[in-house]
Every structure is written in structure tokens, then in C-alpha cells.
N, C-alpha and C positions, 0 to 999 in steps of 0.2 A: 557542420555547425548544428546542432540539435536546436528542433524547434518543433513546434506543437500545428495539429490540423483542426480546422474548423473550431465548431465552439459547445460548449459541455452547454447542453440545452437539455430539459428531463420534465417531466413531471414525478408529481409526488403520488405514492401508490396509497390507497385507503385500505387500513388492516387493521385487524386486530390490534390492540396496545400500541405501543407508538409507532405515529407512522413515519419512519426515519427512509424508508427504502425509497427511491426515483429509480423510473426507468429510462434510459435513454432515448429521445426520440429523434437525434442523431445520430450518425456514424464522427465518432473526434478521433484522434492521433497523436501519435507522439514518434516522433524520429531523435534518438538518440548520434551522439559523435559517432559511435560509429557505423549508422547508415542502417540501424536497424529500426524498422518501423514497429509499433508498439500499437495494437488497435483497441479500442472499445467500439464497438458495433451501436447501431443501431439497436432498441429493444434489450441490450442489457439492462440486468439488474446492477443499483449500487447501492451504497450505506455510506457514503462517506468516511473522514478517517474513522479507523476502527480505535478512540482514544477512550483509555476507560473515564467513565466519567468524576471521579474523581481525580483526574490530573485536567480538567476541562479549567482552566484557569488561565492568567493573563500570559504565563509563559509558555502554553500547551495552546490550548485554547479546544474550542466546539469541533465537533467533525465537519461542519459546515463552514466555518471561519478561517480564514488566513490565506497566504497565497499559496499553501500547498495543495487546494481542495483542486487543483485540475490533475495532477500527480495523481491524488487517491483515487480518481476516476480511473484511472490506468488503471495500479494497483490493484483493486477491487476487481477488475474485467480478467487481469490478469491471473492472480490469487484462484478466481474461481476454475478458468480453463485449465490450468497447470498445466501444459505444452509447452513450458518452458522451467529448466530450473527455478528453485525459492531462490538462490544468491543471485539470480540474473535479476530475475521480476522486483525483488527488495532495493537492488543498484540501481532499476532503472528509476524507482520510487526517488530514490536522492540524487539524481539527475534530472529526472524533470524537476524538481523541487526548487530546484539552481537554476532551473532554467528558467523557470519562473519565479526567479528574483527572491527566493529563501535566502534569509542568511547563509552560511557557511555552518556556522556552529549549531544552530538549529534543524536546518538538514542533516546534520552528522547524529544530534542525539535522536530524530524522527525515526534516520535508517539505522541506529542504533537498537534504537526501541522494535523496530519491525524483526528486524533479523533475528534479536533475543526471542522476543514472545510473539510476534508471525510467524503463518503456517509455514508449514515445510514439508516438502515433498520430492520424491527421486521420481526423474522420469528415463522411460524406456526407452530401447532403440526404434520403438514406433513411432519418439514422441508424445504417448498417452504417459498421462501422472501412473504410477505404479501403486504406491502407498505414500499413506498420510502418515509420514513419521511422527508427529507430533497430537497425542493423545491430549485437549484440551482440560481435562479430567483431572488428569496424573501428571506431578509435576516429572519433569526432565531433567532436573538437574537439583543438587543439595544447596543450600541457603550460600554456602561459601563459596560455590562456582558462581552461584548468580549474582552475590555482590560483586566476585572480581568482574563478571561482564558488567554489569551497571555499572562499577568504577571505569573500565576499560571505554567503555559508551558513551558518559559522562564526561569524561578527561578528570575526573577524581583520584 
């Protein structure tokens, strides 16, 4: 049964332009159904969901808001280390989401959302991230491929 460790406690870091970034000043957790432990350390960095802010609205919402903000802690910890596949680290995103009492369909379009336009990266037989396949800059795909994923995302 997948359940979550301790409790996302942070401070907020003072910076330059806004200051969206916490650091952890706990070690939290996430065990997934299948027995895999998912960790944010102590002293991470995080930003909350990564939602642009023009989808920040009542059916999206803030990066700070909703019950998936203990997910995107993961997420974020995890996203940055890559030692682990983007399709693992994006699933366990919509697994803890559920687990923490997301809708169904709203976790589906969150993990929909991350998988289309989250990072993504191959990792080696070290386990170290190899390459960042996805150039933030330059799109990845034609206008037609990315409505059918947003339709396909969406259930459109």
C-alpha cells in the first residue's frame, strides 16, 4: 500500500525576483505499491508544481495549492537527481497524487501534463542521467503531434 514519510516542512529561500524556491529542512518520503521508496532529503531544493502561470486558475491552480503539493516535492527532488528514468519519476508523480487523495481525472491530466512538457532524460547503466533529451528552447514536436497528446491527455 503506498504511503508517504514524515512531513514536507521547508523554509522559503530569499533571492533575487520571486522567491518561489524552499529548502527542505526535513528528510519526507514516498513508498509507492510497489515497495519502492521515493526520497526528498533533507536540504533539497524545491519550487513547487512547475504550472505555468497562466493555467494557475481554479482548475489547475498555484504550485503551492491543492493536495498534490506533497507529490511535487518528490517530483522536484526527483526531476533534479535523475537516477531514475522521466516515465518512472512522472508515474510516481500521479501515484502519490492518488495517494494523496487527487481526483482520478486530475491526476491523469497533472501526469499528462508532466510527461508531455517534463523533463526527460535517459539514464545509464551507472544510473547517472546521461542526456537531457528535451531542449527547453526548441520545440520537440509539430503543432499536430502536440494536440493529439493534449487530446490524448485531456480525454478530448
Amino acid at each position: 500500500m503506498a504511503r508517504f514519510f514524515g512531513e514536507v516542512r521547508t523554509q522559503w529561500l530569499r533571492e533575487g525576483g520571486p522567491d518561489r524556491r524552499m529548502q527542505l529542512l526535513e528528510n519526507f518520503a514516498f513508498e509507492d505499491d510497489n515497495g519502492l521508496r521515493w526520497e526528498a532529503p533533507q536540504d533539497s531544493i524545491i519550487d513547487g508544481a512547475s504550472i505555468p502561470e497562466f493555467l494557475w486558475s481554479a482548475a489547475v491552480g498555484t504550485p503551492y495549492v491543492g493536495d498534490y503539493r506533497r507529490a511535487t516535492v518528490l517530483h522536484d527532488v526527483a526531476c533534479q537527481e535523475m537516477s531514475k528514468p522521466h516515465k518512472d519519476v512522472h508515474r510516481m508523480f500521479y501515484d502519490a497524487m492518488v495517494t494523496d487523495g487527487v481526483a482520478e481525472a486530475k491526476a491523469q491530466q497533472m501526469y499528462g501534463a508532466v510527461r508531455i512538457f517534463g523533463p526527460k532524460w535517459t539514464v545509464g547503466a551507472t544510473g547517472m542521467a546521461e542526456a537531457l533529451v528535451v531542449d527547453t528552447d526548441e520545440a520537440t514536436m509539430d503543432i499536430d503531434e502536440l494536440e493529439a497528446a493534449l487530446d490524448a491527455a485531456l480525454g478530448e
